[in-house]
Steps between C-alpha positions, in 0.01 A plus 500: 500500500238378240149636564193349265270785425123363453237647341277480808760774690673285678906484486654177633868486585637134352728259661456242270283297190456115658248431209394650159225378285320640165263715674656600865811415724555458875693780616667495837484909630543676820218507719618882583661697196839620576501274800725202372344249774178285488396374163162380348429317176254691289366335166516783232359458144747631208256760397454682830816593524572857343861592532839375685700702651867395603663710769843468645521704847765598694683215663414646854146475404471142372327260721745211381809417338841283505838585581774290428778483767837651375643197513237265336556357155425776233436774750641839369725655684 
């Protein structure tokens, strides 16, 4: 999980960056933190943002991921 720290208290939990400029990006983030479901696109400018943090939680507590059949190409065993 990568959460944006701003400057104005708020914490947004990313998804993804569809667009970055010189002054702001577009940020796609979770409507609910920790919730992993609806998203919103927020328009952040660079200098708002105060500190990143990058979190990796349990695997029984991620709200998404991929699994690879055992027998699918490249899937370890």
């Amino acid at each position: 999980m990568v959460t944006l720290h701003l400057a104005n208290g708020a914490a947004l939990d990313l998804c993804h960056v569809p667009a970055l400029e010189a002054a702001w990006f577009a940020a796609e983030v979770f409507r609910e933190r920790g919730s992993g479901q609806e998203m919103d696109v927020v328009f952040v400018p660079h200098a708002l943002v105060m500190r990143v943090t990058v979190s990796l939680w349990h695997r029984s507590q991620r709200p998404a991921w991929f699994e690879l059949p055992p027998e699918a190409p490249g899937a370890v065993p």
